[in-house]
Legacy VTK file of the C-alpha trace (Angstrom):
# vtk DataFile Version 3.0
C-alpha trace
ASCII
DATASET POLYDATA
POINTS 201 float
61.598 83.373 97.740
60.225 80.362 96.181
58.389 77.520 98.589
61.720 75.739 100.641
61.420 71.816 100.455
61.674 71.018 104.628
63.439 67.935 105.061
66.824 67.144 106.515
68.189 67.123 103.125
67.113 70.664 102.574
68.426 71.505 105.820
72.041 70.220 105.168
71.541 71.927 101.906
71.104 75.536 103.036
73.445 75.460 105.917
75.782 74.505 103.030
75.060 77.213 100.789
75.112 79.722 103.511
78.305 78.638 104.728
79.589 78.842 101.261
78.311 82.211 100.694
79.355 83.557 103.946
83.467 82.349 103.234
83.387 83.777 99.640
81.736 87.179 100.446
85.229 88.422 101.762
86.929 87.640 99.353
84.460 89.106 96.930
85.169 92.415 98.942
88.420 92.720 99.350
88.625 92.106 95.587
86.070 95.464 95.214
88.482 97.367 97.456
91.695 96.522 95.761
90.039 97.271 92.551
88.655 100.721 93.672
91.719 101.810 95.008
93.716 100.679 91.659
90.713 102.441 89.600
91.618 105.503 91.352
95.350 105.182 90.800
94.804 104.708 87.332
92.107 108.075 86.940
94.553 109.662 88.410
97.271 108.805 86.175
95.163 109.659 83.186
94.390 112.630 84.422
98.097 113.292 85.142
98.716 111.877 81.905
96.029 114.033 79.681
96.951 117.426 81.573
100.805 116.834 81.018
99.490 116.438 76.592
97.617 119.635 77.544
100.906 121.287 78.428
102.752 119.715 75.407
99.791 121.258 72.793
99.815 124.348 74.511
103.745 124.703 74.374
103.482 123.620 70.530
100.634 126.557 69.723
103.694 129.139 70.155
105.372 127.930 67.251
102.105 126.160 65.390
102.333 127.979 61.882
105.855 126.642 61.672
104.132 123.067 61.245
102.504 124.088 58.560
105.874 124.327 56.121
106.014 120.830 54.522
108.651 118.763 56.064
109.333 114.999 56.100
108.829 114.365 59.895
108.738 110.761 59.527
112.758 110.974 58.045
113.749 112.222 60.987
111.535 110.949 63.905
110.389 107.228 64.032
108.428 105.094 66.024
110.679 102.307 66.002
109.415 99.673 68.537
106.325 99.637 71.561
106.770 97.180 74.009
103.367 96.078 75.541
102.975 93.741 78.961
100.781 92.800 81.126
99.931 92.607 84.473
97.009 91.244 86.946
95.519 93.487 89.536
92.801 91.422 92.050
92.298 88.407 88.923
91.938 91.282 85.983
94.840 91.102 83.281
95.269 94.892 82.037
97.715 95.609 79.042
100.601 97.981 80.151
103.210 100.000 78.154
106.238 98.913 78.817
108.669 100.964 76.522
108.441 103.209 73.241
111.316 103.355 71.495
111.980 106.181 68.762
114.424 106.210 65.670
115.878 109.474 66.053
117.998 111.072 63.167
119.496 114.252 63.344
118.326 116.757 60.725
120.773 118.138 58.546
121.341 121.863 59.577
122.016 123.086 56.255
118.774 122.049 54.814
116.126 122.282 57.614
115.037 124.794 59.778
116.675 125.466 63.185
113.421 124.622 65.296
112.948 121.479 63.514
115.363 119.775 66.797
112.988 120.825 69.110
110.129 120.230 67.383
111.020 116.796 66.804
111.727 116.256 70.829
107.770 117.710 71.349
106.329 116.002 68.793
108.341 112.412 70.442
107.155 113.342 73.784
103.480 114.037 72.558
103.309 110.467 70.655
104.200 108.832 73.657
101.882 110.835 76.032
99.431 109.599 73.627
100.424 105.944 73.918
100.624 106.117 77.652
96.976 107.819 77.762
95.806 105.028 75.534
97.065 101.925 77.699
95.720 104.070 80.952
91.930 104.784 79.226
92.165 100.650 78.477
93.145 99.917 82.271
90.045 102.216 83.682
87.464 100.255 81.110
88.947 96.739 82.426
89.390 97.629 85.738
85.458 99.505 86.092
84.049 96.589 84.188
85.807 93.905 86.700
84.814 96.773 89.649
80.932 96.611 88.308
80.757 93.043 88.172
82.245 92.280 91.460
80.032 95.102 92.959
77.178 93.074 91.646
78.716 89.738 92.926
78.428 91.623 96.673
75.512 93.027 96.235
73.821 89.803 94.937
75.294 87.532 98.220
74.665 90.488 100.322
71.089 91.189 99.985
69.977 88.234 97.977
71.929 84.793 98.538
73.084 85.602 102.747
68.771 87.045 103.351
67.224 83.723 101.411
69.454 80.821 102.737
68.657 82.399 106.191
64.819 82.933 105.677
65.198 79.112 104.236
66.934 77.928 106.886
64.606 79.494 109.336
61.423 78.039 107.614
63.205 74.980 107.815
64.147 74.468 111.385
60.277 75.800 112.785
58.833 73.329 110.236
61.529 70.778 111.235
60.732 71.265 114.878
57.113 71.220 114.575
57.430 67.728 112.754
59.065 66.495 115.827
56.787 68.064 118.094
53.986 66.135 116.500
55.913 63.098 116.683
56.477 63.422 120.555
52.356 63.967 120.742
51.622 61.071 118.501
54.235 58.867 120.959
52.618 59.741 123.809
49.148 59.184 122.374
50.290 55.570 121.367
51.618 55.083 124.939
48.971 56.730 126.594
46.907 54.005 124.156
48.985 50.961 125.261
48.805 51.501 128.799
44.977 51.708 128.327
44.625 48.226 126.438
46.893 46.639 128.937
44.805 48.272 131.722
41.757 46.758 130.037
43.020 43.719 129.428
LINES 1 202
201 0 1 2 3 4 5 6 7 8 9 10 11 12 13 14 15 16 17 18 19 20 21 22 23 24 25 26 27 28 29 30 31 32 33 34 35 36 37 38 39 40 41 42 43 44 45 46 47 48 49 50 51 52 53 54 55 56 57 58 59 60 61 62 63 64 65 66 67 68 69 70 71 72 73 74 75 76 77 78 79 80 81 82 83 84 85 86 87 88 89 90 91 92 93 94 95 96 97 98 99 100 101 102 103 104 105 106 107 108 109 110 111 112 113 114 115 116 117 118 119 120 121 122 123 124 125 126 127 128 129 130 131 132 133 134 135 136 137 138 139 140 141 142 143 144 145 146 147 148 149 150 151 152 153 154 155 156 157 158 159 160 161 162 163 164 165 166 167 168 169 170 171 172 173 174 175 176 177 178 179 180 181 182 183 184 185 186 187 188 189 190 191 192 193 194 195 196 197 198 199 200
């Protein structure tokens, strides 16, 4: 801590600062708390998220080498429109997915082969796991960025701010109170000193 001025001003000054940092530091922790809980709802969702794609990949190995015959997907399965929002969690703006719409056409059944239907229902459902995971991933990074720097903010009033505008304060008021201490000797010097001259005189 760097040498604290010790004047009245100074005084007035810390008690100030303290006060300040003592109203904000709840607020700075309630914001960590409702960010750590909505960091863990979101993990969790990813991970929900991820091992529902797992399921999808592993229910499209059955029938992989069927992918492999050429066919024009993209006739027949469209990603027509993705509706993206937002929304705040404790002051942090986080993209969401609101809706994913597909252009579905039915295949002829003449011309293309029978699991082509399904396929085109997995490979729907996959795209949009995909989109969901993506929009979940971005939430985590905001939300453990915001979580990191608030954790810092805490930390930083906490151990930092709260300790030195105390340990100021504290210098303050014994230097404050020795200055008046001095001043009480120093009056009763003088008046011990006047009541000598007049006894003299």
């Amino acid at each position: 801590m760097s040498r604290v001025k010790t004047s009245k001003h100074e005084l007035k000054r810390q008690r100030d600062a303290l006060a300040r940092y003592q109203r904000y530091l709840p607020t700075l922790r309630l914001k960590q708390q409702q960010l750590q809980v909505e960091l863990r709802r979101v993990e969790a969702l990813v991970s929900e998220v991820s091992e529902e794609e797992a399921t999808v990949r592993r229910e499209l190995e059955a029938w992989i080498d069927l992918w492999a015959e050429p066919l024009p997907f993209r006739v027949y399965l469209d990603l027509e429109e993705v509706r993206w929002g937002e929304t705040s969690v404790a002051g942090v703006t986080i993209p969401t997915l609101e809706d994913v719409r597909w252009q579905r056409l039915p295949p002829p059944l003449d011309t293309t082969p029978a699991w082509l239907d399904e396929a085109l229902v997995t490979l729907e459902r996959l795209m949009t796991l995909r989109l969901q995971r993506r929009v979940l991933s971005e939430q985590r990074s905001l939300l453990a960025a915001e979580l990191r720097l608030t954790s810092q903010r805490v930390n930083l009033f906490e151990k930092i701010k709260i300790p030195e505008a105390q340990e100021a304060l504290r210098v303050i008021r014994i230097a404050l109170g020795d200055l008046q201490a001095a001043e009480v000797v120093r009056a009763k010097i003088a008046k011990a000193k006047a009541l000598e001259r007049e006894q003299s005189a």
